[in-house]
C-alpha positions as CSV (number, residue, x, y, z in Angstrom):
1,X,-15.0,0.1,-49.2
2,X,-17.5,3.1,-48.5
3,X,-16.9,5.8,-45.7
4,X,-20.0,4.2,-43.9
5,X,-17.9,0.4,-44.0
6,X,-15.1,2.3,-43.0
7,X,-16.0,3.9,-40.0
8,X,-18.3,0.9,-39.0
9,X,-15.2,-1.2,-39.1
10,X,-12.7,1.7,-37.3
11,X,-15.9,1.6,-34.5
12,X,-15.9,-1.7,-33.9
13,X,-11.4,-1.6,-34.1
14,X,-11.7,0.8,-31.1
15,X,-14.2,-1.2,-29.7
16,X,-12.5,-4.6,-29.4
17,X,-9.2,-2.0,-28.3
18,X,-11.6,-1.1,-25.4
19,X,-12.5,-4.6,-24.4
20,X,-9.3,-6.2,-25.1
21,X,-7.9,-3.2,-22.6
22,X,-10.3,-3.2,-20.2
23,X,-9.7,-7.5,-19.9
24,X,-6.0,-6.8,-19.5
25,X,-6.4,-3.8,-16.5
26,X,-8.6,-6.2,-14.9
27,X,-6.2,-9.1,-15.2
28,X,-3.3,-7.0,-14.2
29,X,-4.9,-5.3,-11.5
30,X,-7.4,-8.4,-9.8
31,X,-4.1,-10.5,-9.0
32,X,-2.3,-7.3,-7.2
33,X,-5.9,-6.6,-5.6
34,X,-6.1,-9.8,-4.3
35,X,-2.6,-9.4,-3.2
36,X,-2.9,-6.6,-1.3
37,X,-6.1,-7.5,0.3
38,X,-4.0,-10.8,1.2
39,X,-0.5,-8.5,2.6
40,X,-3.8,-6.3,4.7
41,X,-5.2,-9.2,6.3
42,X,-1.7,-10.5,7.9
43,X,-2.2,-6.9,9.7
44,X,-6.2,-7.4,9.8
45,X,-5.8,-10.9,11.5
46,X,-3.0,-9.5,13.7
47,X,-5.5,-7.1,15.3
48,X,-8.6,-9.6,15.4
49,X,-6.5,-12.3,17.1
50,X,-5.1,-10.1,19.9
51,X,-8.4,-8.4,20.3
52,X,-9.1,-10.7,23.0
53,X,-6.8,-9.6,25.0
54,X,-7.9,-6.1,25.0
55,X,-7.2,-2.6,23.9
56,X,-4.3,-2.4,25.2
57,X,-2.9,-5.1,23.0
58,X,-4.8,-4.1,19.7
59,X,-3.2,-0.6,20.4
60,X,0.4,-1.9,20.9
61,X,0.2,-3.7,18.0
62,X,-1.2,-1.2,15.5
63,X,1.7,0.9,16.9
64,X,4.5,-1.7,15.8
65,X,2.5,-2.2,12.4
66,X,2.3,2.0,12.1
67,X,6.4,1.8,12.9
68,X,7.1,-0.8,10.2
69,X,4.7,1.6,7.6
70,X,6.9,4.1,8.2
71,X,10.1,2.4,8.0
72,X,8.6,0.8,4.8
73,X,8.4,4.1,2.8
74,X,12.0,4.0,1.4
75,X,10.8,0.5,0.1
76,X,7.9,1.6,-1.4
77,X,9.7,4.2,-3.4
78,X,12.5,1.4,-4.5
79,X,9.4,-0.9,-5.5
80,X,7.9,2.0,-7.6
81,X,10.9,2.9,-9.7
82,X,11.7,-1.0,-9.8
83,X,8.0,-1.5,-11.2
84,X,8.0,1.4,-13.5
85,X,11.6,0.8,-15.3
86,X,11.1,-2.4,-15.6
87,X,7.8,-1.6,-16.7
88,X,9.3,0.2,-19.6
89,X,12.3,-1.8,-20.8
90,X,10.1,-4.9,-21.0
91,X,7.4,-3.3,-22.7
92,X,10.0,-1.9,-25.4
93,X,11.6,-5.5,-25.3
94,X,14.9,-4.5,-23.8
95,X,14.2,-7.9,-21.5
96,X,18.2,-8.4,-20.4
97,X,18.2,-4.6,-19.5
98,X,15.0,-5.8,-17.5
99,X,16.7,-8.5,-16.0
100,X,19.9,-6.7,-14.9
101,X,17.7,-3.8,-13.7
102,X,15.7,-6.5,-11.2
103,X,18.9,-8.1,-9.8
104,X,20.3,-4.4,-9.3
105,X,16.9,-3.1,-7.8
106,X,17.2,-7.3,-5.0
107,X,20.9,-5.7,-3.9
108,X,19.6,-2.1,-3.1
109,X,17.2,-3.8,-0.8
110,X,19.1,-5.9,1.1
111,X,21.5,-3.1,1.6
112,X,19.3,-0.7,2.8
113,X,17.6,-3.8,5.0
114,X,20.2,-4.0,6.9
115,X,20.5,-0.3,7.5
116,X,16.4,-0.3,8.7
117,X,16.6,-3.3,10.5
118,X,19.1,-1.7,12.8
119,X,17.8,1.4,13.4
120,X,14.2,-0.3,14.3
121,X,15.7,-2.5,17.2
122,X,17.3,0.6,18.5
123,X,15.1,3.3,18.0
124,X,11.6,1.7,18.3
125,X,10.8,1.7,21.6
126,X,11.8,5.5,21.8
127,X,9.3,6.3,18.8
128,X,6.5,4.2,20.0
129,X,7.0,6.6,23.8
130,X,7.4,9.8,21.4
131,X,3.7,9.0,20.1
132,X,2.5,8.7,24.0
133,X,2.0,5.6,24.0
134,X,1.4,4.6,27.6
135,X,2.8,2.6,29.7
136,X,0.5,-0.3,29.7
137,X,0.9,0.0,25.4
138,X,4.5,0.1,25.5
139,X,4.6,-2.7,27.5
140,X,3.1,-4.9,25.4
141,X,4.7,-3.0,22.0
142,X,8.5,-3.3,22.5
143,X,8.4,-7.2,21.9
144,X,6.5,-7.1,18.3
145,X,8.5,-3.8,17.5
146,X,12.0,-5.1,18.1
147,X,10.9,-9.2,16.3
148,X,9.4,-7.9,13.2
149,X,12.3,-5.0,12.9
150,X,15.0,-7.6,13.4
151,X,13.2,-10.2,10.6
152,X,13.0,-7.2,8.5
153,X,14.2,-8.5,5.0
154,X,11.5,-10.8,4.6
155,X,9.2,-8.2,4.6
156,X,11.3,-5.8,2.3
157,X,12.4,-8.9,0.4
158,X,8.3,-9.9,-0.7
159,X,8.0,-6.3,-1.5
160,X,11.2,-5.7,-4.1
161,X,10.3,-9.4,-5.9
162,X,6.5,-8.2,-6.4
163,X,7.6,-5.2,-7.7
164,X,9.6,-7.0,-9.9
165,X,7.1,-9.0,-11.4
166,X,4.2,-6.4,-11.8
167,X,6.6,-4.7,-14.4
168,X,7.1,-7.7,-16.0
169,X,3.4,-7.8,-16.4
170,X,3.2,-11.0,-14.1
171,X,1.0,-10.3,-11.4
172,X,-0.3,-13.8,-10.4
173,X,2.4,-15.1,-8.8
174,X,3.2,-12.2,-6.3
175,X,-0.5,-13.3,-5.4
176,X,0.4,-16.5,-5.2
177,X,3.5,-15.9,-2.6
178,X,1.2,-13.2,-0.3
179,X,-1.7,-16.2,0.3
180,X,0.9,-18.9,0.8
181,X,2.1,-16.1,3.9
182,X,-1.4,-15.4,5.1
183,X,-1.9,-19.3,4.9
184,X,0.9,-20.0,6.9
185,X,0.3,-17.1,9.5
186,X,-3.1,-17.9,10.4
187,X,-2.0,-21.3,11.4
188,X,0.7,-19.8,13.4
189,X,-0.7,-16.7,15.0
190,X,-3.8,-18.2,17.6
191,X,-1.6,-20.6,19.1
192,X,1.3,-18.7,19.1
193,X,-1.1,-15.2,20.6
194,X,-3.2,-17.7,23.3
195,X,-1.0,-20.3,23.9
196,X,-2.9,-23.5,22.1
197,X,-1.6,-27.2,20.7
198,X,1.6,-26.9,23.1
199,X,3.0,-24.0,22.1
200,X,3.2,-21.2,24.6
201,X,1.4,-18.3,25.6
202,X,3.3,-15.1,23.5
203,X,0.3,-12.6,23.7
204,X,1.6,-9.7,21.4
205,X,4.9,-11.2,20.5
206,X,3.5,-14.5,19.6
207,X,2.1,-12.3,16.5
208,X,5.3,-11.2,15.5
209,X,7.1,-14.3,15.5
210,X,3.8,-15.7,13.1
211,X,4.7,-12.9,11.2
212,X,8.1,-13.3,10.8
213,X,7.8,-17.0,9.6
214,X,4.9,-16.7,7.3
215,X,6.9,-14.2,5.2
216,X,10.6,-15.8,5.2
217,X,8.2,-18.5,3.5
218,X,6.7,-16.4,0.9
219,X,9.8,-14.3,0.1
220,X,11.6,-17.5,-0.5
221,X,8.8,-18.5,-2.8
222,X,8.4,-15.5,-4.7
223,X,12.7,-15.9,-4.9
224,X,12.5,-19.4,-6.7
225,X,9.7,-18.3,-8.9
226,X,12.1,-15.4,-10.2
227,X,14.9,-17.0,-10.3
228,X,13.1,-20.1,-12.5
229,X,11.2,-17.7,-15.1
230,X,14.3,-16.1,-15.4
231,X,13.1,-12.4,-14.5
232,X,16.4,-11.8,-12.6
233,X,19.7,-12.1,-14.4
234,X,22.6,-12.2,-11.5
235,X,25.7,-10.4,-11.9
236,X,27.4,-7.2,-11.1
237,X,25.4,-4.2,-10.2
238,X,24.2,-2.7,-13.0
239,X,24.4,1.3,-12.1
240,X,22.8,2.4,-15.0
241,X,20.0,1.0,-14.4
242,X,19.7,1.6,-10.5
243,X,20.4,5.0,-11.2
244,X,17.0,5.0,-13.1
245,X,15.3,2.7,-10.7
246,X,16.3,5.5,-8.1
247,X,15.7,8.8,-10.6
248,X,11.8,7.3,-10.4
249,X,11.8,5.7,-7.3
250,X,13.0,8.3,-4.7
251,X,10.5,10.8,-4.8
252,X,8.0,7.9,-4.5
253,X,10.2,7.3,-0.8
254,X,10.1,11.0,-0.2
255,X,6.3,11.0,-0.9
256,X,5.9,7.9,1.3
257,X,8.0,9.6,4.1
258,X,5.9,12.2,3.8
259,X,2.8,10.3,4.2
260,X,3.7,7.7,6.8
261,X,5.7,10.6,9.0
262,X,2.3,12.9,8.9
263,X,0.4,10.2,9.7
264,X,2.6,8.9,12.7
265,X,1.8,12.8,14.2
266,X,-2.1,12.3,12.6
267,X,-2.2,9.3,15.0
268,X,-0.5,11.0,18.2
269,X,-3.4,13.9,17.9
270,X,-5.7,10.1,18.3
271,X,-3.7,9.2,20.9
272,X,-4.6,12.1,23.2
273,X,-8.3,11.7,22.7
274,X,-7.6,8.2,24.8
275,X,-6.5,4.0,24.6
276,X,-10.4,3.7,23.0
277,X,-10.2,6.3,20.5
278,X,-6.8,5.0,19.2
279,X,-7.8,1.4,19.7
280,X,-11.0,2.4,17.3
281,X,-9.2,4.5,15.4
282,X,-6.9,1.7,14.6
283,X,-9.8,-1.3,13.6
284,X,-11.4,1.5,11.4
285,X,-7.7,1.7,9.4
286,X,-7.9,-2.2,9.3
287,X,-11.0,-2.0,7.7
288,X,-10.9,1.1,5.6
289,X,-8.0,-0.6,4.4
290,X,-10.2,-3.4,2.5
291,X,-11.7,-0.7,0.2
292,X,-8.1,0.7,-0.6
293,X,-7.4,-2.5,-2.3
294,X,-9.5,-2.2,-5.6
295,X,-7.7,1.3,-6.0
296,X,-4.2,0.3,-5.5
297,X,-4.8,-2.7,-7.5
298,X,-6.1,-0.1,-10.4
299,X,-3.0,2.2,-9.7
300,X,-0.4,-0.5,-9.6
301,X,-2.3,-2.0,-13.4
302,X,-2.0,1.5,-14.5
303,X,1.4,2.4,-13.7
304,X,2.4,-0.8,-15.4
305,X,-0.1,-0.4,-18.7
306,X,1.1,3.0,-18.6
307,X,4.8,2.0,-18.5
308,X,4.9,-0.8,-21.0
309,X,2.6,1.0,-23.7
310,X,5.0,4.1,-23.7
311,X,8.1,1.6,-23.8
312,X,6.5,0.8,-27.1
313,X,5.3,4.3,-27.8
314,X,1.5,3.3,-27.8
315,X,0.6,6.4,-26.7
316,X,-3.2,5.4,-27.4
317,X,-3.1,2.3,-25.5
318,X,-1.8,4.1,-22.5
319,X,-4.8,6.6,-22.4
320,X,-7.6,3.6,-22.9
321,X,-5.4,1.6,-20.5
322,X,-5.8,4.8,-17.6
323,X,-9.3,5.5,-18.4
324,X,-11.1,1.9,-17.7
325,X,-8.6,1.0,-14.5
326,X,-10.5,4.6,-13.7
327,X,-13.9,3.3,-14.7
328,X,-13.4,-0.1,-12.7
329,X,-12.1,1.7,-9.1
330,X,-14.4,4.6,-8.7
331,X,-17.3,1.8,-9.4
332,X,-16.0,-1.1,-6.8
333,X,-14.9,1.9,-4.2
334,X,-18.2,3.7,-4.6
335,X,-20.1,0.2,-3.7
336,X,-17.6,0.2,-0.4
337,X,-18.7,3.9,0.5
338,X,-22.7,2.5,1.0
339,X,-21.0,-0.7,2.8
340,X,-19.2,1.4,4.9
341,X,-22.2,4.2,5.4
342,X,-24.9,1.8,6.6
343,X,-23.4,-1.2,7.9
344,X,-20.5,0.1,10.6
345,X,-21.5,-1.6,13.3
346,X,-21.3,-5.3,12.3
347,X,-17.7,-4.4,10.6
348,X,-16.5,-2.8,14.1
349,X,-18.4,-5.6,16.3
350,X,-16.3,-7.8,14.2
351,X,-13.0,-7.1,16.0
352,X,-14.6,-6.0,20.0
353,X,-17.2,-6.3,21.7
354,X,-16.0,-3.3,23.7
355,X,-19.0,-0.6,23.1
356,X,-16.6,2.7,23.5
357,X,-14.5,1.5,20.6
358,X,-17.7,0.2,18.4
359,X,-19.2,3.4,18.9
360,X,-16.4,5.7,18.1
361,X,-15.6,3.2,15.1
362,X,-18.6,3.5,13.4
363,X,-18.3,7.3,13.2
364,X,-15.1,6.6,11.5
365,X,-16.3,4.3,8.9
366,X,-19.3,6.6,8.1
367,X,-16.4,9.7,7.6
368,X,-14.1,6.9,5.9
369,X,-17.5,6.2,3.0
370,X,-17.3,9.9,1.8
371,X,-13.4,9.7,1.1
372,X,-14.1,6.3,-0.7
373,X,-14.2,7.8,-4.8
374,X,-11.7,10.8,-4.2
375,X,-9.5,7.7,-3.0
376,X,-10.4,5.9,-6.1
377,X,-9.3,9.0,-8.6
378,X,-6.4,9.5,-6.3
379,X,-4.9,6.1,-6.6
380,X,-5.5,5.9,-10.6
381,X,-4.3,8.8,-11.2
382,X,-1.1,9.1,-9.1
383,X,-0.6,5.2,-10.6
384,X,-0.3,6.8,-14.0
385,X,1.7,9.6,-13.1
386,X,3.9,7.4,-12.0
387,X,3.6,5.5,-15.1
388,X,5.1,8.4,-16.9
389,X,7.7,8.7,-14.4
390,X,6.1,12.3,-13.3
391,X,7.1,10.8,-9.4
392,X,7.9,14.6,-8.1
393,X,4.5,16.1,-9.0
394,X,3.1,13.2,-7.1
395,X,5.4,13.3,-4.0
396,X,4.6,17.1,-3.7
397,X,1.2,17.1,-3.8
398,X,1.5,14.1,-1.1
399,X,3.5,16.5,1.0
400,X,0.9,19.4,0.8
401,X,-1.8,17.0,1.5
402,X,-0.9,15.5,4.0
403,X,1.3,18.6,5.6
404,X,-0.5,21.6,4.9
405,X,-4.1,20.0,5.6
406,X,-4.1,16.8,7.5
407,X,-1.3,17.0,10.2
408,X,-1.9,20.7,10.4
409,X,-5.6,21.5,10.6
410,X,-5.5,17.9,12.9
411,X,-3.2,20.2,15.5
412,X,-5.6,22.8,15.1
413,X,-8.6,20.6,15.8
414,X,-7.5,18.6,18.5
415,X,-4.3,20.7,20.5
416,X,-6.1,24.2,19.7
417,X,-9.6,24.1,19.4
418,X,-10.1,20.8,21.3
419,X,-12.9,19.8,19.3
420,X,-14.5,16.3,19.3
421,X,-12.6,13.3,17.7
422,X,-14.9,13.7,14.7
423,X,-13.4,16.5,13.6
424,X,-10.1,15.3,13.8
425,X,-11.2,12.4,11.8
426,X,-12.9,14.1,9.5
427,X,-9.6,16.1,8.5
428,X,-9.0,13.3,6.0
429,X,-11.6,14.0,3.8
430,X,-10.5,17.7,2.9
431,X,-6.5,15.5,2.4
432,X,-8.3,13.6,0.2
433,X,-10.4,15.6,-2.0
434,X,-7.9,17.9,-2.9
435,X,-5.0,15.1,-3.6
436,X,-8.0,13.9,-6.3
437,X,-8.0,17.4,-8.1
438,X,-4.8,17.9,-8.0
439,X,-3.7,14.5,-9.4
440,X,-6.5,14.7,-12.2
441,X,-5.5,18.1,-13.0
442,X,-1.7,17.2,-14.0
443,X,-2.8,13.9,-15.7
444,X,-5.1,16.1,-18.1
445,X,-2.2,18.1,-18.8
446,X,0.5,15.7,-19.2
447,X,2.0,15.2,-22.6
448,X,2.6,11.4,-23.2
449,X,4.1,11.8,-26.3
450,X,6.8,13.8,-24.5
451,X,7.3,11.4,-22.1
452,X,11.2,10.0,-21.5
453,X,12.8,8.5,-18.5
């Protein structure tokens, strides 16, 4: 063969790698987008459906959703190491160590259910008044906080059996279980909220109890689905393996700690600004959360690319496999930005009709479009750190970020300076930006070949 055949037919090798990849990050990661824009909208419909019944109600009930965030975080670390190990030992085709690992990771969580579901029917109310809520949002809070706290493990228990199966490489059928809940809750929640087809008149509370049933539903159907492809072996707990589950996983909780705690002060700076602001502040998060869902999706396909090529030591794969879920988000989140920059007030008139909030919403979303690709190299990035099992670096730059910048220069804008809510808002953007260069910066100088866990 001559050196011109041979590097024709290494071109088009590397090509077809490329394709092949860039097909898998997009099968991986369209499933878990399509699962987390499904998980948003339960929140999304929560606060369209109670718009009706004013501010007051869409403010109590992004309160009880920021409350359950928060109390989330430990899960979201256990989810992370679950994914990642798993991740790992499947892709090196260690699939009973896989197995045992799962059923280890479905006892942590019901363990440490139990020990948040508690603490949320007795503490809530006293959080929701720390944040100033007032009285006319408490009111209407303390009835979702305390349902949703005390139904708790269906909640925890969709997030651990996801987890489960994106390390496994199956992410359909997580998808599958998250529209069977948002199914089930639209067809609960308007009767349940207004009082239609018999049923009574719960206002706020009526969302919860939606809520609540839509996921026992889902939880139990991603639990047969495991159980019947076998991705869960039941037995003893295996502590070797939650040991590494928690060795990955627990920064991931300290990082989401971090965020979720900064953000609950973030949103008490909103608070002070008035019921409006919050209320606005709150359908701006609903929506910003839609473009979030193309990057997660690309960080959750590149933690678990990244996880299962190094398993198998494909240290090649795992760089392609980073690189196009990095192509695909910054290109569907930059097309969000313009959405976001020229059409705020039809996505805001969407959930009021109340003019205050629309107008203070739309200079949200026009902040939110500038954050849109730093939030795309942010979520790739920290997705295959993660990969590596390089969770500390990520935690601590979450900590500075959202410490040092947000929650700080916020008290600064709003309790020193008492400048306008823009610039409060606007705080984000710097968080952002630099959690982008930060993350890049360590990926560029990690060494995968190095890489054990």
């Amino acid at each position: 063969m001559s050196r011109r055949s041979l590097i024709s037919n290494l071109a088009g090798d590397n090509s077809g790698r490329r394709v092949s990849i860039r097909r898998r990050v997009f099968n991986l990661s369209l499933p878990v987008l399509l699962s987390s824009l499904f998980q948003r909208l339960v929140s999304i419909v929560d606060i369209f459906l109670v718009g009706g019944l004013g501010a007051a109600a869409i403010a109590a009930t992004g309160l009880g959703q920021l409350l359950i965030f928060v109390v989330m975080t430990v899960f979201w670390g256990l989810a992370t190491g679950t994914t990642v190990v798993i991740a790992h030992l499947w892709g090196g085709g260690h699939h009973q160590a896989a197995r045992r690992a799962a059923f280890s990771a479905c006892l942590a969580c019901l363990a440490m259910t139990v020990i948040a579901s508690l603490l949320g029917c007795l503490l809530g109310d006293d959080l929701a008044r720390f944040l100033g809520a007032r009285d006319d949002v408490l009111h209407l809070a303390t009835g979702y906080i305390r349902l949703v706290f005390l139904y708790l493990v269906f909640t925890t228990g969709l997030n651990v059996l996801s987890a489960i199966m994106h390390g496994i490489g199956n992410t359909r059928t997580p998808m599958e279980g998250i529209i069977l809940v948002n199914i089930l809750h639209v067809v609960l929640a308007y009767p349940l909220i207004y009082g239609k087809f018999g049923l009574p008149a719960l206002g706020v509370t009526g969302a919860a109890y939606a809520i609540n049933a839509s996921e026992f539903f889902g939880c139990l159907y991603l639990l047969v689905q495991a159980l019947r492809k076998r991705y869960i072996k039941i037995g003893p707990l295996d502590r070797e393996q939650f040991r590494r589950i928690w060795q990955v996983g627990y920064p991931v909780a300290l990082e989401r700690v971090a965020q979720q705690s900064g953000q609950l002060f973030y949103s008490k700076f909103i608070i002070s600004y008035g019921t409006a602001a919050y209320a606005a502040h709150q359908i701006g998060l609903s929506i910003e959360s839609l473009s979030f869902m193309p990057g997660a999706g690309m960080g959750i396909a590149a933690a678990t690319l990244m996880g299962q090529a190094l398993g198998a030591r494909k240290i090649r794969r795992a760089r392609l496999s980073h690189r196009e879920a990095l192509r695909l988000a910054v290109l569907v989140m930059a097309a969000m930005a313009l959405v976001f920059l020229f059409l705020p007030h039809h996505l805001i008139g969407f959930f009021t009709n109340d003019p205050e909030v629309i107008d203070k919403g739309c200079i949200f979303l026009r902040l939110v479009a500038f954050a849109q690709v730093p939030l795309a190299l942010s979520f790739v990035y920290a997705g295959s750190l993660r990969g590596t099992g390089d969770t500390h670096y990520v935690f601590l730059v979450t900590l500075t970020a959202m410490w040092g910048i947000r929650v700080f220069l916020s008290y600064v804008a709003a309790e020193l300076l008492h400048l306008p809510l823009a610039a409060v808002w606007g705080v984000f953007l710097l968080d952002w930006f630099f959690r982008a260069g930060a993350f890049a910066w360590r990926y560029r100088r990690r060494d995968l070949h190095q890489v054990v866990f």
